[in-house]
C-alpha positions as a LaTeX table, in Angstrom:
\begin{tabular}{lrrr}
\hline
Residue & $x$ (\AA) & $y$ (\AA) & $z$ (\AA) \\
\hline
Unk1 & $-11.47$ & 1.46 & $-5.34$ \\
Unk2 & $-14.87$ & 0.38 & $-4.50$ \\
Unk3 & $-13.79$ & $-2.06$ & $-2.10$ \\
Unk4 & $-12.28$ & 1.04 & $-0.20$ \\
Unk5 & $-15.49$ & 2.14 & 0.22 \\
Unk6 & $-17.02$ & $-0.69$ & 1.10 \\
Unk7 & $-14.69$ & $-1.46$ & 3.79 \\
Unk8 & $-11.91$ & 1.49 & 4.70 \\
Unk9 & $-9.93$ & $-0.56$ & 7.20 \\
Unk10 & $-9.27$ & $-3.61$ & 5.06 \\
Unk11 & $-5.53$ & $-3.35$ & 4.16 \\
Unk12 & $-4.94$ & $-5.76$ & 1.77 \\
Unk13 & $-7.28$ & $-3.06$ & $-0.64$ \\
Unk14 & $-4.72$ & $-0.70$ & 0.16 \\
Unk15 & $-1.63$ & $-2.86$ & $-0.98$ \\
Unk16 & $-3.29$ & $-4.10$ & $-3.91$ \\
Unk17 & $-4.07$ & $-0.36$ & $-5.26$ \\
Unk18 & $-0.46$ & $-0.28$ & $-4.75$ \\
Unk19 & 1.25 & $-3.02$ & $-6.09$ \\
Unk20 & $-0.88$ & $-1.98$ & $-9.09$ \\
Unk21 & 0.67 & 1.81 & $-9.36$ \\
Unk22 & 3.62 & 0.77 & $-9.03$ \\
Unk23 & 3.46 & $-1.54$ & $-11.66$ \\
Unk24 & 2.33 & 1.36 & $-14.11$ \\
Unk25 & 4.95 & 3.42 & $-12.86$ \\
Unk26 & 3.13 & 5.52 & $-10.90$ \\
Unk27 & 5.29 & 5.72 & $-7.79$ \\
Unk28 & 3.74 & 8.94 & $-6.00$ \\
Unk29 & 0.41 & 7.10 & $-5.92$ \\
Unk30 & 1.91 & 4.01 & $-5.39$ \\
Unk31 & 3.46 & 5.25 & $-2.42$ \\
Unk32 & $-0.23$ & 6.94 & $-1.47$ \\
Unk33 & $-1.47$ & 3.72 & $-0.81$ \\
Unk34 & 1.76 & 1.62 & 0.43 \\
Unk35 & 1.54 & 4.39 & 3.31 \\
Unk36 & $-2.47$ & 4.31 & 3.98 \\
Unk37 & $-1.52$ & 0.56 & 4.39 \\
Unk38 & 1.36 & 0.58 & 6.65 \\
Unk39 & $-1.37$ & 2.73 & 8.44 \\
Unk40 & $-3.85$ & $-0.12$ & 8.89 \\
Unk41 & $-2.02$ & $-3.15$ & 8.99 \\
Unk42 & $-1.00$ & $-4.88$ & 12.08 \\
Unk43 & 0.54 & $-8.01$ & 10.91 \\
Unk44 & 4.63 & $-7.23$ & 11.43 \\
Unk45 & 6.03 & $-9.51$ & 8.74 \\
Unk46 & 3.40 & $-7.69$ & 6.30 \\
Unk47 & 4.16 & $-4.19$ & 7.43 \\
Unk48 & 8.42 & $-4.87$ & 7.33 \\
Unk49 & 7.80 & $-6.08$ & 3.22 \\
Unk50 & 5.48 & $-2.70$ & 2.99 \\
Unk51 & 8.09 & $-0.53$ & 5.02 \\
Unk52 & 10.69 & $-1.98$ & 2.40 \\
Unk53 & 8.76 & $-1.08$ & $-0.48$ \\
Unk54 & 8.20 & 2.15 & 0.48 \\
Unk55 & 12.28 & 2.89 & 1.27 \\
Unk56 & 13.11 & 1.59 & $-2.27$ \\
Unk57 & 10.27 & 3.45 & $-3.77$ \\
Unk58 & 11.43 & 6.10 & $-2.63$ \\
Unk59 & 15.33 & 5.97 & $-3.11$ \\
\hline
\end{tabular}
């Protein structure tokens, strides 16, 4: 989290934080932060795997 602070428009913090609630289960926050970074991100190929993510995460 403290990298978020550091530096807010650094994606890859964003995915991270989200990879990690979804791995506890935690799909409303995982989702949080899978959207912040599909905010942020402006590589394509990234933001397709991201979109995807988000779509399954969310049924």
């Amino acid at each position: 989290m403290m990298i978020i602070q550091l530096t807010p428009d650094y994606p890859y913090a964003y995915y991270s934080l989200g990879m990690a609630y979804e791995q506890k289960g935690d799909t409303s926050k995982a989702l949080e932060y899978y959207y912040l970074y599909s905010g942020i991100e402006k590589d394509d190929a990234m933001l397709n795997a991201v979109n995807k993510k988000i779509k399954d995460l969310e049924g």
